[in-house]
N, C-alpha and C positions, 0 to 999 in steps of 0.2 A: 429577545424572546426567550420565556424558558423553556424546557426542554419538553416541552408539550407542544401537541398542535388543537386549538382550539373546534371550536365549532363550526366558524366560520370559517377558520382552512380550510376544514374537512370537506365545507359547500363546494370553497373555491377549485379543492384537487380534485373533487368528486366533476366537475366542470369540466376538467384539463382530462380526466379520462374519458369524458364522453368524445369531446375533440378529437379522441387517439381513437376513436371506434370501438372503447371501452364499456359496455352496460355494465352500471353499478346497480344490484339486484334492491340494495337497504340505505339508508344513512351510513355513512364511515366510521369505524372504529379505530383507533389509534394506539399500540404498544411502542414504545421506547426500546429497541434492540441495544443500540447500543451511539454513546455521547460523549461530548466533552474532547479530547485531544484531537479529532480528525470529524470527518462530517457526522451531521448527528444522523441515525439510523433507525426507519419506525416501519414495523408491521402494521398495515393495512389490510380490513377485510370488510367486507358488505355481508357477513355472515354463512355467502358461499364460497367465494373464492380470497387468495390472498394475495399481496402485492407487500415492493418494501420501498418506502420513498427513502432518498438521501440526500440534504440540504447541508449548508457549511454553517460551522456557529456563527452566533449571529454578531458577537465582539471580538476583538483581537485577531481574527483571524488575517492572514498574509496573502497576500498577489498570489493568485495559481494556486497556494495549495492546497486548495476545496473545489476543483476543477470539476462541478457535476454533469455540465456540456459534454467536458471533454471524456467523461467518464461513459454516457451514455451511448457516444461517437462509436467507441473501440469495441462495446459489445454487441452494439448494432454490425458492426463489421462482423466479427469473428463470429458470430451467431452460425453459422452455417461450416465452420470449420472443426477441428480435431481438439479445439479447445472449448471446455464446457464453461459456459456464462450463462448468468440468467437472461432469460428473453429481454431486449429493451420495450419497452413500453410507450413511455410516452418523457419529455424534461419540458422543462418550465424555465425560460433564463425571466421573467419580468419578475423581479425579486421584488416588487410589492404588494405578489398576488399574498404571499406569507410572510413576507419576512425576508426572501434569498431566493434564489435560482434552485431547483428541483427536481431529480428523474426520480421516474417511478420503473420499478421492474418487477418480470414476474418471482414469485416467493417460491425458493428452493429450498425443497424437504432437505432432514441431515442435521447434521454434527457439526457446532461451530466451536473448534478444542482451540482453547486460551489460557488452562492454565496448567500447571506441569501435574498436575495429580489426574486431570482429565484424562493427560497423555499417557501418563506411566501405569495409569489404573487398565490401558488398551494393553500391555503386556510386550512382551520385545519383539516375539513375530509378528504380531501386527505392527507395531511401530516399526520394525523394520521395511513392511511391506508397503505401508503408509509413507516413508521416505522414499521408498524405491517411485511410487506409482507420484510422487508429489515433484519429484525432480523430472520424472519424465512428461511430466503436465510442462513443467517449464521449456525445457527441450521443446515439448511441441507447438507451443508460445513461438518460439526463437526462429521456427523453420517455414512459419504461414509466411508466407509473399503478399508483406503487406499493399504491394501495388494492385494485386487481383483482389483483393479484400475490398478497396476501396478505399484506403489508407496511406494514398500518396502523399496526400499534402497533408497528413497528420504531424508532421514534424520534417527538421531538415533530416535527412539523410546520414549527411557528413559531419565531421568535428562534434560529436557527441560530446565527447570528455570535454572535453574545452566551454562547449556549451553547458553543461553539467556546473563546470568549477565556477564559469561566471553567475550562474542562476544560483548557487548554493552560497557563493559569495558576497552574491548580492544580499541575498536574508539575511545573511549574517550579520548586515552592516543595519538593516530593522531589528532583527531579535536579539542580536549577540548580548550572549550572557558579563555582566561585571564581572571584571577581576582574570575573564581569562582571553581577554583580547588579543594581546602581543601572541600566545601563541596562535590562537583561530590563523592571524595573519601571518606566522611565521611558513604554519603547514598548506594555507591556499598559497602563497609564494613558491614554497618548495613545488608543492603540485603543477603549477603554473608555468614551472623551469622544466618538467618532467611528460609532457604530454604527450603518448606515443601515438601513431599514426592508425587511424583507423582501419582496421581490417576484418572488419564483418558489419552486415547491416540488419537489423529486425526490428522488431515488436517490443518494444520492453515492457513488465507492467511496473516496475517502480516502487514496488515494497512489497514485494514476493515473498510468505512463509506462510508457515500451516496453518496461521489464527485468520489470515485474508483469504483462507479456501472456506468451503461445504465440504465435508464430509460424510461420504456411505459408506457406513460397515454392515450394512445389512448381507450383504453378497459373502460369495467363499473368499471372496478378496477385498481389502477394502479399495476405495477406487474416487476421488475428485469431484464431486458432484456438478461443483461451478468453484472457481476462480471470481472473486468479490476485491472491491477497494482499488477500482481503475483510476483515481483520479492523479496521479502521477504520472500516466503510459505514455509513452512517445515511442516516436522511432529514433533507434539509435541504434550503439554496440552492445550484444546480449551479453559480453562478458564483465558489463555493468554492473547489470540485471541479478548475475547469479553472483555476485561481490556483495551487491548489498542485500540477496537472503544471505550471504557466510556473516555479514558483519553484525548482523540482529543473534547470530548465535553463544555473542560474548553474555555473559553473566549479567555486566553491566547495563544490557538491556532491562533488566529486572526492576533497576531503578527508572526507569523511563516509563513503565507500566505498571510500575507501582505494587507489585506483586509478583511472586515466584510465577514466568511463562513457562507456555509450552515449549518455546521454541529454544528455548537456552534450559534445558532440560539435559542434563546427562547421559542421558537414554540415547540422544541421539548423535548422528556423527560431527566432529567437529571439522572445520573450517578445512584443512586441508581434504578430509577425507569427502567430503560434499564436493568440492570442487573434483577430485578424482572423480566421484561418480555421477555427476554432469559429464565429463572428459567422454565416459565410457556408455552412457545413454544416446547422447548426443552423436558421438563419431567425433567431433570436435576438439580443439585446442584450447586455453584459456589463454591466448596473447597476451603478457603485458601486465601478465596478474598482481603484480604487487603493487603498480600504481594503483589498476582499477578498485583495488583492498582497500590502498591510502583513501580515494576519493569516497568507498562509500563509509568508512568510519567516518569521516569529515560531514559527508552529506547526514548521516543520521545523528550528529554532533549538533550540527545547525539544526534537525527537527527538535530533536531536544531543548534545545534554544528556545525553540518558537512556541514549544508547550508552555516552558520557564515564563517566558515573556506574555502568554496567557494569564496563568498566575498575578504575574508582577499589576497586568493590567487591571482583574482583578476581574476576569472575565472564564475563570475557569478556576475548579474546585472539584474535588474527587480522585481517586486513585491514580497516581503520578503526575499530578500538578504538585505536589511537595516535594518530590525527588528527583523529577524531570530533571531539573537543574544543575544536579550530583552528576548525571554521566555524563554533563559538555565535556569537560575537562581528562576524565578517562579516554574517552572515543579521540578527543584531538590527541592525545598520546600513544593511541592505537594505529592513529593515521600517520603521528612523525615516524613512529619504529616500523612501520610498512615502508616507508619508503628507504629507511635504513639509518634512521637517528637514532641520536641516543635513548 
């Protein structure tokens, strides 16, 4: 399917919200938010009100990681908590109503900042105030009791990392990029001799940084609007969590996105200094942090990969399907010298 939804989608979803207890006021209109590397993402509106469906592309894509079930799960949960998500709506798993499995949710006003001149053009006190208020969104991710949530059996509990290395290792052995094999294997070995022992348990959301928030700057502060892009979430160790927003803030992300980011912008703090001020929002410790550094350079090593192997398939095109490829190789070099390689 391309990167539209046709007429007859529109019937079919316009169907799937009346089901949810939805009244759609007109026919569906359909915009294109945002496509291609991760689920595709379209504004919805009947003219009065608006809605955002997320479906996973419809080639290449890999086991899990277009999880829009399990994406819908975590914000139905959290909906009532200290964490802002948009309302869930309604999902759709019979993937031949369109094409793939589908949630719909409601459409949060705000600022979606992506690329570094969006950020720097906000000026330092707000960007600094925007870090301050976006780590303590995370903090309060990490502190909901997912059992009262409803989010027991949202994943196991225990052996996160471990669980982690073999899911990330597994992709590796679909996506892995040519040419840099021997290490991918050399650095999930290492990781694999190094697993420390679980000492905290939460919510993760799995690819935590500014471009997967809403943003309001309309107030004297800016301030979160909603938390977007659940389909990674499990429960697990939150010192995961806040490793792999530090390991999106290397440069070399810029090649993975195809474009100078927000989030590896100068402007803001680097990797050690984020991780201090998680330490100091939270009350918390970062346990074990140099592994949990190795595994998420490795883990965004491998999405890199699986963008690459989009590409290669021939099933993606657009901004960082041509240089996806370029950061495998840096990130598993990021993940050996974390653990303390050459």
């Amino acid at each position: 399917m391309a990167e539209t939804l046709s007429a007859s989608d529109l019937v079919a979803i316009a169907e799937v919200l009346d089901g949810a207890g939805v009244s759609v006021a007109a026919p569906l209109h359909s915009d294109l938010i945002a496509g291609g590397r991760s689920n595709l993402t379209f504004r919805l509106t009947d003219g009065a009100h608006s809605w955002v469906l997320r479906t996973p592309p419809r080639r290449g894509r890999t086991p899990s990681a277009h999880d829009v079930a399990r994406e819908y799960r975590v914000t139905a949960a959290l909906r009532t908590s200290a964490v802002p998500v948009p309302a869930a709506v309604a999902v759709c798993e019979d993937e031949g109503l369109i094409g793939g499995p589908f949630l719909i949710s409601e459409y949060v006003g705000g600022r979606s900042i992506q690329v570094r001149t969006e950020l720097e053009d906000l000026g330092r006190e707000t960007v600094s105030a925007l870090v301050e208020t976006l780590v303590e969104t995370l903090a309060a991710l990490h502190a909901v009791d997912h059992v009262a949530v409803g989010l027991e059996r949202f994943g196991r509990p225990d052996e996160y990392a471990a669980r982690q290395l073999r899911r990330w290792s597994g992709q590796w052995e679909l996506v892995g990029t040519p040419g840099v094999d021997g290490l991918a294997r050399e650095v999930s070995a290492a990781l694999g001799s190094a697993v420390p022992v679980q000492r905290a348990t939460g919510i993760v959301h799995g690819d935590y940084r500014i471009d997967n928030t809403i943003v309001d700057l309309d107030g004297a502060d800016p301030r979160i609007a909603a938390v977007v892009d659940w389909e990674l979430s499990t429960i697990g160790d939150p010192v995961a969590d806040v490793a792999t927003m530090c390991a999106y803030r290397t440069p070399v992300f810029d090649l993975l996105i195809g474009a100078p980011c927000a989030w590896t912008s100068p402007m803001l703090p680097d990797v050690a200094e984020l991780a201090a001020l998680y330490e100091r929002v939270s009350g918390g410790v970062l346990a074990d942090w140099d592994f949990h550094l190795a595994l998420a350079y490795f883990k965004v090593a491998v999405i890199a990969a699986g963008i690459d192997h989009r590409r290669r398939s021939g099933s993606g095109s657009g901004p960082g399907f041509d240089t996806a490829g370029e950061s495998v190789e840096p990130y598993l070099e990021l993940a050996r010298a974390a653990l303390g390689g050459d």
